[in-house]
KENU-583617 format. One record per residue: residue number from 1; x, y, z of N, C-alpha, C in turn. Coordinates in steps of 0.05 Angstrom, whole numbers. Layout:
# KENU-583617
+-----+--------+---------+--------+---------+----------+--------+--------+---------+--------+
!   n ! n_east ! n_north !   n_up ! ca_east ! ca_north !  ca_up ! c_east ! c_north !   c_up !
+-----+--------+---------+--------+---------+----------+--------+--------+---------+--------+
! NUM !      X !       Y !      Z !       X !        Y !      Z !      X !       Y !      Z !
...
+-----+--------+---------+--------+---------+----------+--------+--------+---------+--------+
# end
This chain:
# KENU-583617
+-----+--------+---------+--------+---------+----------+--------+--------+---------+--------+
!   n ! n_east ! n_north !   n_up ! ca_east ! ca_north !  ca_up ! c_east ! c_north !   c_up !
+-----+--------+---------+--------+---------+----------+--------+--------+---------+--------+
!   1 !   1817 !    1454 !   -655 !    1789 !     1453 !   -656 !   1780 !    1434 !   -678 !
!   2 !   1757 !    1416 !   -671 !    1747 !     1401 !   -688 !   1733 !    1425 !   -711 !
!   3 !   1745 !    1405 !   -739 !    1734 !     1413 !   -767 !   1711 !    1406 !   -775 !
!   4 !   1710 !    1373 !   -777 !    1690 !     1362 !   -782 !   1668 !    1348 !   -768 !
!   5 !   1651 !    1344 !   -770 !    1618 !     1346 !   -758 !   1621 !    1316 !   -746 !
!   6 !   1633 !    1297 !   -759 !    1644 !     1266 !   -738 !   1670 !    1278 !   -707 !
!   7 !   1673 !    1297 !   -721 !    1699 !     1301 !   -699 !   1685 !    1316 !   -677 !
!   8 !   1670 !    1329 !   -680 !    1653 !     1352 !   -654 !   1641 !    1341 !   -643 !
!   9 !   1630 !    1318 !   -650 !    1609 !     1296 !   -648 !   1624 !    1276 !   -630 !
!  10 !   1641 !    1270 !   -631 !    1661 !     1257 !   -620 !   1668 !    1266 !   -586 !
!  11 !   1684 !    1293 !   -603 !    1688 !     1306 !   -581 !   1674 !    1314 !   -550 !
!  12 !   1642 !    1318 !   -561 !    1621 !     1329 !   -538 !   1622 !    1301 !   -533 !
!  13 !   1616 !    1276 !   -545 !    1617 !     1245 !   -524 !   1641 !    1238 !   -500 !
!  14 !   1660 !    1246 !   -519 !    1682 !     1243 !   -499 !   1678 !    1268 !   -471 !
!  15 !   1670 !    1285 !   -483 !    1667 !     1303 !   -447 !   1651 !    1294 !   -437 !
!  16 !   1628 !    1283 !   -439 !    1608 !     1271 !   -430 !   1617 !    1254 !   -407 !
!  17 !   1634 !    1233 !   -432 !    1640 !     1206 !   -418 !   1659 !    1215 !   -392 !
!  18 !   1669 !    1240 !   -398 !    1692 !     1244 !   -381 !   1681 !    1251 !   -357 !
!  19 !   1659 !    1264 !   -355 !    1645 !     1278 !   -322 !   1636 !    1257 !   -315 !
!  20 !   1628 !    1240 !   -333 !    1606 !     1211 !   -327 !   1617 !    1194 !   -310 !
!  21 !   1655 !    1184 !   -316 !    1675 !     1179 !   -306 !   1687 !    1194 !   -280 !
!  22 !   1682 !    1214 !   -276 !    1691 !     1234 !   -263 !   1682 !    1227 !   -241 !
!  23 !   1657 !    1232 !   -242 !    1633 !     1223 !   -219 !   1635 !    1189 !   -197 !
!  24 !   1639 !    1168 !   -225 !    1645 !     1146 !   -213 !   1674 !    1144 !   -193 !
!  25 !   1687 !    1153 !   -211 !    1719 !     1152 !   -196 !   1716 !    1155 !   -172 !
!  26 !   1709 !    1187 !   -158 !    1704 !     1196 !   -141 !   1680 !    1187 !   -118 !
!  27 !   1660 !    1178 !   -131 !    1654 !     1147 !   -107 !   1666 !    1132 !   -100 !
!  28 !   1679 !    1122 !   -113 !    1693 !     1096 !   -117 !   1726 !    1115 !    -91 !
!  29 !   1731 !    1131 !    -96 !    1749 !     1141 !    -74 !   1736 !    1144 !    -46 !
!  30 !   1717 !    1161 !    -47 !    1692 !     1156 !    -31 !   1702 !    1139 !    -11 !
!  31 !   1681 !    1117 !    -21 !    1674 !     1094 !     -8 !   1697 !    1077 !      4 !
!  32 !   1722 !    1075 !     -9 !    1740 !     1067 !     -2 !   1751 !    1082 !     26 !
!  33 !   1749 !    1105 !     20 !    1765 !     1126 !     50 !   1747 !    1115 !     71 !
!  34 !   1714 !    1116 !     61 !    1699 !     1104 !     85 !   1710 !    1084 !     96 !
!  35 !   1715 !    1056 !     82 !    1722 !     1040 !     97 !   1746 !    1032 !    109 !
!  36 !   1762 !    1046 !    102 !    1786 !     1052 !    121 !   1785 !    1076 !    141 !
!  37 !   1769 !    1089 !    140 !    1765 !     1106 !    167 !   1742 !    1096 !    186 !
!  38 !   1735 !    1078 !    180 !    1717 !     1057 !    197 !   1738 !    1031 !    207 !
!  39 !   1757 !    1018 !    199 !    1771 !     1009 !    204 !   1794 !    1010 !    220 !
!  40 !   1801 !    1040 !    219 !    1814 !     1053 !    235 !   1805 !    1062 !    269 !
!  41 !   1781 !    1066 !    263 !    1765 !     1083 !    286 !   1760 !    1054 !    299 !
!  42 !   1755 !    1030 !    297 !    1756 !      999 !    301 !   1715 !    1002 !    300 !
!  43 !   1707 !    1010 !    280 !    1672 !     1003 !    276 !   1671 !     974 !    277 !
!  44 !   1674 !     950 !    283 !    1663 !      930 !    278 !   1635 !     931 !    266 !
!  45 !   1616 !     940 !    277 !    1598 !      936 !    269 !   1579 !     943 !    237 !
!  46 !   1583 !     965 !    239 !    1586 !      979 !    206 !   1615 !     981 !    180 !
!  47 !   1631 !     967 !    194 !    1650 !      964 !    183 !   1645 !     935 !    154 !
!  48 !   1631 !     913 !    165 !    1623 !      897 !    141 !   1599 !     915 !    124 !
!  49 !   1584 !     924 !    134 !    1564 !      935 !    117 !   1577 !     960 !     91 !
!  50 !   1596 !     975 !    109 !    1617 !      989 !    100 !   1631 !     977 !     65 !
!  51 !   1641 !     950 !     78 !    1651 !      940 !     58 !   1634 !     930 !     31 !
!  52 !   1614 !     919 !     41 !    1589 !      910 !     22 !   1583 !     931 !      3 !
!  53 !   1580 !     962 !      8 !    1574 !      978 !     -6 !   1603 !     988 !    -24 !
!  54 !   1622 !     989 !    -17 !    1646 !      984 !    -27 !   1649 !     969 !    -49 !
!  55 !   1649 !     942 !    -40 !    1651 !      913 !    -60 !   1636 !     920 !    -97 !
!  56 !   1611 !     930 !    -79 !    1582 !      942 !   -101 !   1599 !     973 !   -120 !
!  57 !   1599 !     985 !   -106 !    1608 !     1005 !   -113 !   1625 !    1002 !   -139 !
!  58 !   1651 !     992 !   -131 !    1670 !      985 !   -146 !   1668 !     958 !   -169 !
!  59 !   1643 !     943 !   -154 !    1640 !      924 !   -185 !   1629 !     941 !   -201 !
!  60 !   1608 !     955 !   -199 !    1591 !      984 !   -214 !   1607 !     998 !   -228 !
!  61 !   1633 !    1007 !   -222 !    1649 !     1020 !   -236 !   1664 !    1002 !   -262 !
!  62 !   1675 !     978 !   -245 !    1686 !      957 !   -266 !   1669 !     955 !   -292 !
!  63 !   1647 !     947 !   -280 !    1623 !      937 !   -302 !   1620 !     952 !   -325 !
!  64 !   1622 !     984 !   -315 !    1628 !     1001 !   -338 !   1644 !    1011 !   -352 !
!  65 !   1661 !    1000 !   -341 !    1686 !     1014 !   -355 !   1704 !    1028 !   -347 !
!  66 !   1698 !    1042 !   -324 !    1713 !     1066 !   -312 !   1736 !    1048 !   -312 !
!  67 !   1737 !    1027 !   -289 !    1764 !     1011 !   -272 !   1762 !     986 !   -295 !
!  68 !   1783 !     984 !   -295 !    1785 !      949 !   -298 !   1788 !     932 !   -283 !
!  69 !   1777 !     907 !   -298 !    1771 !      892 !   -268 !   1780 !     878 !   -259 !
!  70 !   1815 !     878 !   -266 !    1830 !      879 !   -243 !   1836 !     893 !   -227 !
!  71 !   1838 !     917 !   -233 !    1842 !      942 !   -216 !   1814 !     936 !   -186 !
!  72 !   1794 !     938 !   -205 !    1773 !      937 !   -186 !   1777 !     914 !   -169 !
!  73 !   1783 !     889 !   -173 !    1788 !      865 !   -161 !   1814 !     863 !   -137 !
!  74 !   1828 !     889 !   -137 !    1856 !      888 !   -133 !   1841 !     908 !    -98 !
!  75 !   1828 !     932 !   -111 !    1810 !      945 !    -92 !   1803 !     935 !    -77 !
!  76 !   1775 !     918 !    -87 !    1761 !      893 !    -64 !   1782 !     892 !    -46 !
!  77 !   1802 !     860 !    -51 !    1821 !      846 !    -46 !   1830 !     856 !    -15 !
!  78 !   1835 !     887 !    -23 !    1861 !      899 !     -5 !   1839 !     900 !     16 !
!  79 !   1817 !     920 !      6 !    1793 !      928 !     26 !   1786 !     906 !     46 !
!  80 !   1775 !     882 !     32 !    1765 !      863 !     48 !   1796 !     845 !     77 !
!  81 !   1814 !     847 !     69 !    1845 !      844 !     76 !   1840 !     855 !    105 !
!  82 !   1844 !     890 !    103 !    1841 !      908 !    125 !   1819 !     902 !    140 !
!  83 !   1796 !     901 !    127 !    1782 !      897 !    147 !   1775 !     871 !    169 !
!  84 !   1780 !     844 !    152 !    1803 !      821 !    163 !   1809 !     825 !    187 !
!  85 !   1832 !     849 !    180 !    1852 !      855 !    200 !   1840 !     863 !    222 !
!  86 !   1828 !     885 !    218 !    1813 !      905 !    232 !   1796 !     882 !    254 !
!  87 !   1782 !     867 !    244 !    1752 !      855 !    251 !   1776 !     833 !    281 !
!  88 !   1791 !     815 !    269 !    1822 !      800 !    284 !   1823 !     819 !    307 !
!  89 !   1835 !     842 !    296 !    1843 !      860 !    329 !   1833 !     868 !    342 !
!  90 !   1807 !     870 !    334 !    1782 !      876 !    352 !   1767 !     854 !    368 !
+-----+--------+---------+--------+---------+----------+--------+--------+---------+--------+
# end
């Protein structure tokens, strides 16, 4: 347990940051399942719009910090790839 009054202080930011984080992550998984279960099901048509909110999503996360942005960049990448694929076989 925190002793001192910088350390408690500390502490309640970091849980903060941590649900704050928590929340993003979990869109950010979200949105991604969306667009591979739209890709899968062969949506062409909501499948780019799919991705657009994706792309957003995950710069939003980068921007703050959650992902880095390569990670986030790595996301895009794959996402926009599949759907490529997806959009080709259809």
């Amino acid at each position: 347990m925190a002793n001192h009054a910088s350390a408690i202080k500390r502490n309640l930011q970091s849980q903060k940051r941590r649900l704050r984080n928590r929340v993003i992550k979990t869109r950010v998984k979200s949105v991604v399942k969306q667009v591979r279960a739209a890709g899968q099901a062969g949506e062409a048509a909501s499948l780019t719009e799919d991705l657009r909110i994706a792309q957003s999503v995950i710069d939003k996360a980068a921007k703050k910090g959650v992902l880095h942005k390569r990670t986030a960049a790595r996301k895009i990448s794959r996402l926009a790839r599949r759907v490529g694929q997806a959009a080709s076989a259809s």
